[in-house]
FITIKE-842307 format. One record per residue (C-alpha): residue in three letters; x, y, z. Coordinates in steps of 0.02 Angstrom, whole numbers, plus 50000, padded with zeros to 5 digits. Each point is the difference from the previous one (the first is absolute). Layout:
BEGIN
   zaro      c1      c2      c3
    ALA       X       Y       Z
...
This chain:
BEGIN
   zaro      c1      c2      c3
    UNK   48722   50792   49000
    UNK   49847   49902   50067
    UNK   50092   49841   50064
    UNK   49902   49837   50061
    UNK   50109   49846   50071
    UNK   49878   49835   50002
    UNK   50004   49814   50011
    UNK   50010   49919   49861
    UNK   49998   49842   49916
    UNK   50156   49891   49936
    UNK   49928   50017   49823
    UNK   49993   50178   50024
    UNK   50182   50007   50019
    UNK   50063   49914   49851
    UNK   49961   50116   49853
    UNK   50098   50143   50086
    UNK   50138   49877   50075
    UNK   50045   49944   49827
    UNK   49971   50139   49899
    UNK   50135   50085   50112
    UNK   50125   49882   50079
    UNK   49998   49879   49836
    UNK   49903   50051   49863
    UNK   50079   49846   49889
    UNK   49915   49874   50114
    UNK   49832   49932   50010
    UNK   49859   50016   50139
    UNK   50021   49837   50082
    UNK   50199   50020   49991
    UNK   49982   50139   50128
    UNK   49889   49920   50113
    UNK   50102   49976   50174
    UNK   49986   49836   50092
    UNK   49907   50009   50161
    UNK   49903   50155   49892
    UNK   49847   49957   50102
    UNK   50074   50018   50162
    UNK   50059   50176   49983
    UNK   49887   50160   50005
    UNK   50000   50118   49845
    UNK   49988   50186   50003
    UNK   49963   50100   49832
    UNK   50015   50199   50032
    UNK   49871   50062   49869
    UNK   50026   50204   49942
    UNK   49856   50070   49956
    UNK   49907   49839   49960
    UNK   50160   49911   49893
    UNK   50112   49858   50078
    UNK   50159   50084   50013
    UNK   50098   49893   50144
    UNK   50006   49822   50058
    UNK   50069   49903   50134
    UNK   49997   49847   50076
    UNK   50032   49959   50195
    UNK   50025   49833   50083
    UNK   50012   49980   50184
    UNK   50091   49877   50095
    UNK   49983   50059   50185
    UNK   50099   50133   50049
    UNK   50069   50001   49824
    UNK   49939   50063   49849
    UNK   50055   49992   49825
    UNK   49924   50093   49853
    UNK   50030   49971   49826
    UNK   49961   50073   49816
    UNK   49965   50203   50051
    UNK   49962   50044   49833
    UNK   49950   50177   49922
    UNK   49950   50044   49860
    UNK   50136   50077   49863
    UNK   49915   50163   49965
    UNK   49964   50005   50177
    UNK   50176   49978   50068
    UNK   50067   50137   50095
    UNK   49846   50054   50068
    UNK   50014   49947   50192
    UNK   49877   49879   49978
    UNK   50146   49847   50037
    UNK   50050   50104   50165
    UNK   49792   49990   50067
    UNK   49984   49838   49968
    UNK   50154   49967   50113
    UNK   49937   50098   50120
    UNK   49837   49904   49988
    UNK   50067   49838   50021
    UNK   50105   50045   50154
    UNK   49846   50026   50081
    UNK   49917   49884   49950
    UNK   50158   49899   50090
    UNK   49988   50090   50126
    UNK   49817   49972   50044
    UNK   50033   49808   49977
    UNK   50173   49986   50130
    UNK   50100   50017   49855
    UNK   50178   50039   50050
    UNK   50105   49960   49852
    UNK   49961   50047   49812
    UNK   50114   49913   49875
    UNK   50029   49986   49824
    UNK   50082   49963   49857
    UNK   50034   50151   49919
    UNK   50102   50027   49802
    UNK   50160   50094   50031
    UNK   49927   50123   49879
    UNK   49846   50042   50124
    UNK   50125   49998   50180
    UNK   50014   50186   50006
    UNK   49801   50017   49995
    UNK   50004   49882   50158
    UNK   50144   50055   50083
    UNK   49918   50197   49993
    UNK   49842   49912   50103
    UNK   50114   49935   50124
    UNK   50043   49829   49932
    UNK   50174   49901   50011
    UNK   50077   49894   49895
    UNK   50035   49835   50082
    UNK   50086   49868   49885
    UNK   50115   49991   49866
    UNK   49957   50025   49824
    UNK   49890   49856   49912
    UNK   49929   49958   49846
    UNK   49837   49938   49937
    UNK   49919   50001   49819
    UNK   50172   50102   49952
    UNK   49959   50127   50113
    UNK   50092   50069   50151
    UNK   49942   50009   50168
    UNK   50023   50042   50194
    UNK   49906   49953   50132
    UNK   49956   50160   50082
    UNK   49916   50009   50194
    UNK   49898   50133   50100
    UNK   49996   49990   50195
    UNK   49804   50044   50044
    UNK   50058   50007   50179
    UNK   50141   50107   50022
    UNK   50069   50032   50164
    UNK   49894   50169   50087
    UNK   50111   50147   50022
    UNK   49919   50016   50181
    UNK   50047   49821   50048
    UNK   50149   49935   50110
    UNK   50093   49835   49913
    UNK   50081   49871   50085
    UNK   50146   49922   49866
    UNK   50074   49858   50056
    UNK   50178   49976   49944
    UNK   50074   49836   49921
    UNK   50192   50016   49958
    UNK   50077   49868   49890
    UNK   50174   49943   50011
    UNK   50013   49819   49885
    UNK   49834   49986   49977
    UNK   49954   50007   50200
    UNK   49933   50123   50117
    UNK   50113   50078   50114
    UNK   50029   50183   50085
    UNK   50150   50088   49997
    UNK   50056   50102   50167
    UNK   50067   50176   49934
    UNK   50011   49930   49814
    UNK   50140   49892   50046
    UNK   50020   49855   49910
    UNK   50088   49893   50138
    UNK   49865   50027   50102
    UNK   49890   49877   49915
    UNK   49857   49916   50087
    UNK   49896   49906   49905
    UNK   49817   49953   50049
    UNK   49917   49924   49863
    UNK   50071   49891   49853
    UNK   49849   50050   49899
    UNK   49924   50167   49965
    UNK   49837   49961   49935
    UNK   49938   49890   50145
    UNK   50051   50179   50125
    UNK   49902   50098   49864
    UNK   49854   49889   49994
    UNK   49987   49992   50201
    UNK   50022   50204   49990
    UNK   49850   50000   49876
    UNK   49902   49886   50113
    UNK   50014   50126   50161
    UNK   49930   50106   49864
    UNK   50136   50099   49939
    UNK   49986   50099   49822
    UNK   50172   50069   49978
    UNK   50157   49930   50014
    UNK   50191   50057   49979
    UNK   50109   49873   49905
    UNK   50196   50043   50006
    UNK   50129   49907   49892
    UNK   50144   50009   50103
    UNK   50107   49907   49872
    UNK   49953   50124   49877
    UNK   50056   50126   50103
    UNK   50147   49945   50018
    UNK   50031   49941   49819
    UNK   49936   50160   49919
    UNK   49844   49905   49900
    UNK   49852   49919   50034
    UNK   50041   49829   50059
    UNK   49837   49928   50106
    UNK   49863   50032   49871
    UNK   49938   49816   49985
    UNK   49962   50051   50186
    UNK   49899   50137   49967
    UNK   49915   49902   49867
    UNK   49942   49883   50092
    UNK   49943   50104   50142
    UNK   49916   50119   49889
    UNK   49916   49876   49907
    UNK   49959   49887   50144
    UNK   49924   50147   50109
    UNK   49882   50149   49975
    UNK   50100   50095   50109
    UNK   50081   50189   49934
    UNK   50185   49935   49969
    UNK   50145   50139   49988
    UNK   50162   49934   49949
    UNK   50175   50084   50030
    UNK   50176   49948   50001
    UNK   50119   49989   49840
    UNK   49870   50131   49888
    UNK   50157   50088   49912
    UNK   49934   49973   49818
    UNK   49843   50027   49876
    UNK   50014   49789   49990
    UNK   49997   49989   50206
    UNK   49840   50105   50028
    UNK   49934   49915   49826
    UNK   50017   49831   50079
    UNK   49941   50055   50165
    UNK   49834   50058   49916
    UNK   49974   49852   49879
    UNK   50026   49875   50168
    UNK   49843   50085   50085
    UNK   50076   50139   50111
    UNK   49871   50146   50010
    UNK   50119   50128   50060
    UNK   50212   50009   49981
    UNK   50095   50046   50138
    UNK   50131   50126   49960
    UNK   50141   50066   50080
    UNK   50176   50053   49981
    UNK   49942   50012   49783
    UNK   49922   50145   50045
    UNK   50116   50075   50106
    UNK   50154   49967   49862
    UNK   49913   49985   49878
    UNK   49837   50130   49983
    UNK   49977   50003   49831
    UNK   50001   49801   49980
    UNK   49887   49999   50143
    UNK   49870   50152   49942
    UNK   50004   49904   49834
    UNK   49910   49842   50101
    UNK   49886   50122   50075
    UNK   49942   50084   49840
    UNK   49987   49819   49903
    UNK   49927   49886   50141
    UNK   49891   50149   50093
    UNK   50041   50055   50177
    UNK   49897   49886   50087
    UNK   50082   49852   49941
    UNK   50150   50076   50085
    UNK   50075   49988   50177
    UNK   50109   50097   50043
    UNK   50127   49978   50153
    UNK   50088   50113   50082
    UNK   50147   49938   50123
    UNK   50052   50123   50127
    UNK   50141   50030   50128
    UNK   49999   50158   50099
    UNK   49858   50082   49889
    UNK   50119   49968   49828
    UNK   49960   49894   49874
    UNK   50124   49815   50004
    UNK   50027   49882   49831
    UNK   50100   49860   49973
    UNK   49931   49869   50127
    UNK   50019   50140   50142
    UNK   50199   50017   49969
    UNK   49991   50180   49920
    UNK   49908   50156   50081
    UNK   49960   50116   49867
    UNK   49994   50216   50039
    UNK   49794   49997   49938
    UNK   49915   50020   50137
    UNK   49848   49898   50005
    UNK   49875   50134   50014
    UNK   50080   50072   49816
    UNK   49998   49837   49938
    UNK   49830   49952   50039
    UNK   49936   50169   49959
    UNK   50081   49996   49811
    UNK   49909   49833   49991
    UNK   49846   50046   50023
    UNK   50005   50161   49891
    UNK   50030   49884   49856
    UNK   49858   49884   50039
    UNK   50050   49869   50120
    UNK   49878   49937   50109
    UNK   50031   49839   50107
    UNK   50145   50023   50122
    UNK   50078   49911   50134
    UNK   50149   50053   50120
    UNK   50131   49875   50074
    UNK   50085   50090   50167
    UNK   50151   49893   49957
    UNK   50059   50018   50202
    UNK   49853   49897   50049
    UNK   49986   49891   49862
    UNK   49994   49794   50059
    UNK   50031   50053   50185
    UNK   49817   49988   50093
    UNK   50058   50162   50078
    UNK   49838   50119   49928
    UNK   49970   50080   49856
    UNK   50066   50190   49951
    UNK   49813   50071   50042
    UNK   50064   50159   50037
    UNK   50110   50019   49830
    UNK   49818   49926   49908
    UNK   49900   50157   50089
    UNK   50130   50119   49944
    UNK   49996   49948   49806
    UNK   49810   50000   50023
    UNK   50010   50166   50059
    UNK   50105   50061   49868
    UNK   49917   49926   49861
    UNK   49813   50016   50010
    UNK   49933   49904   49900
    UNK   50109   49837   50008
    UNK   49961   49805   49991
    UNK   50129   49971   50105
    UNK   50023   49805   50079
    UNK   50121   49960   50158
    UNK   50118   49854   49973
    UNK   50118   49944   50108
    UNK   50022   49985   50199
    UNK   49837   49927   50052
    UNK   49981   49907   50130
    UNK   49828   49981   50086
    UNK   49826   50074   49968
    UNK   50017   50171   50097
    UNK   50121   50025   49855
    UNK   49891   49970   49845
    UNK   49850   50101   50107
    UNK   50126   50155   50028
    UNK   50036   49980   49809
    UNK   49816   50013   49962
    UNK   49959   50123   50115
    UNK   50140   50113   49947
    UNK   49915   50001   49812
    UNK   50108   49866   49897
    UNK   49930   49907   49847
    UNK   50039   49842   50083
    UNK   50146   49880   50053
    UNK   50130   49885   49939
    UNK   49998   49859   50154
    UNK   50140   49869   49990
    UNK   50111   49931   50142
    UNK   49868   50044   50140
    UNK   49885   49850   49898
    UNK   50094   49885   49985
    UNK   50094   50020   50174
    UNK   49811   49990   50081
    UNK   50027   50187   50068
    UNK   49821   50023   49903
    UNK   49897   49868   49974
    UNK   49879   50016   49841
    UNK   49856   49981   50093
    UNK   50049   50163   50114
    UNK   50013   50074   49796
    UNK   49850   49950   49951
    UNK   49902   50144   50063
    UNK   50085   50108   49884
    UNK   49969   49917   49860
């Protein structure tokens, strides 16, 4: 195989575009609007045009349309290195996000490169589509995150003290405008909980998470209420990059293993409540006999990769977090992306947490209590 990738011109595309993606139409029906703006790639084998693409840039976003190969060349790997080329090519231009709009026919060729689908089925010219997404900037295993927590109740964010409901306290009416002011101190991750659909069963706040998602850059997981396919469907298609999952897969593994396989294990995160080293469900009212260490452990032997552990006894009370419990998993389970959550209340806290090898932290009351102040954060960031 002597492969070439080069720039090349928007008439250069067209022949190849049609002749593959609509072979009925004519040469001007496939030219794209905006055609100009866009760079074109043709990957030539061995002399012939075999692959085509076309990129267009828009900041830290990129979109790229009309990958085309050849028939008699399908198959070949030549689609999968001309992904790869234009993912550096994003790359070397501060490219974060690549985007398209991919058929439903072509979604398991993206989702194999690393791709997710993130809207609901559409239709154009009679054919079906998905707009798929690929993160060029995924979080480094070697950094520590800072994840901000937002719990909804009714549309507003409040915190909870030990997951009781009657101990409400609500500090913002609107969600976005605490996201927003989280992105401005420079945050990139954030930790949206529907509390109503936690308590309902379903997903109940996902206009919330829409609008976050959609109104921020920021790396949104989304938990509370996922009991369903439709719930973590709906969590997806409103923008969330990552599900939040717990008592499912404690009760229900195989429902739970089945979201894994389907949606990939990093789109997954999993949460593991804990009272006296055993594993707790049902909004902290039932201790299971799994210890957490078993639990964890089975986990990550089928795949799992993102987890985070809830000390339930410290959970809402400023009291410190359960660094000591966090050391022993570590220890136990080398190997493990493991993030703190719950019991934090200053900044020796989070830089124990670090220092003791965590993934990161889940940071909720101490914010918005002023314990930490996002400008003490910011050097973590």
């Amino acid at each position: 195989m002597s492969v070439t990738i080069r720039h090349i011109t928007t008439q250069d595309t067209l022949q190849l575009r049609r002749d593959v993606m609509y072979p009925e139409w004519s040469l001007d029906q496939v030219t794209l609007p905006h055609d100009a703006d866009a760079l074109h790639f043709g990957l030539y084998d061995g002399g012939r045009q075999v692959t085509v693409v076309s990129l267009f840039i828009d900041g830290a976003r990129a979109q790229f349309r009309k990958l085309a190969t050849a028939t008699d060349q399908q198959g070949k790997g030549f689609g999968k290195i001309m992904m790869a080329h234009l993912e550096k090519v994003c790359r070397e231009k501060g490219v974060t996000r690549l985007w398209c709009n991919a058929r439903a026919t072509a979604t398991g060729f993206y989702e194999a490169l690393g791709y997710h689908i993130t809207s609901g089925l559409f239709y154009k010219d009679n054919i079906a589509f998905y707009t798929m997404e690929l993160n060029l900037n995924p979080p480094s295993v070697n950094t520590f995150t800072i994840i901000p927590a937002i719990d909804i109740i009714d549309g507003k964010c409040v915190r909870l003290t030990q997951g009781d409901y009657e101990q409400k306290k609500i500090y913002n009416e609107n969600p976005l405008e605490v996201a927003k002011e989280f992105e401005d101190a420079g945050v990139k991750r954030l930790h949206l909980v529907d509390l109503d659909g936690a308590k309902k069963g379903q997903v109940v706040n996902w206009k919330v998470l829409e609008a976050v998602a959609g109104k921020t850059g920021m790396i949104v997981d989304f938990g509370g209420g996922i009991k369903r396919d439709d719930d973590i469907r709906v969590v997806f298609e409103a923008g969330a990059k990552l599900a939040t999952i717990g008592s499912v897969a404690v009760k229900q593994p195989e429902l739970f293993f089945s979201w894994v396989e389907k949606y990939g294990a990093e789109k997954i995160f999993l949460g593991a409540d804990v009272k006296d080293e055993m594993i707790a469900v049902g909004g902290w009212l039932e201790t299971t006999g799994v210890s957490v260490f078993d639990f964890l452990r089975g986990n990550m032997e089928k795949g799992v990769k993102e987890i985070f552990c809830t000390d339930i006894a410290k959970d809402g009370l400023l009291q410190g977090p359960s660094t000591e419990l966090y050391k022993k998993i570590i220890a136990e389970l080398p190997g493990i992306r493991l993030t703190a959550s719950g019991g934090v209340s200053e900044m020796a806290d989070v830089e124990a947490l670090r220092d003791a090898g965590l993934a990161g932290v889940i940071i909720g009351k101490a914010i918005y209590e002023g314990r930490i102040q996002m400008s003490e954060l910011k050097k973590l960031l």
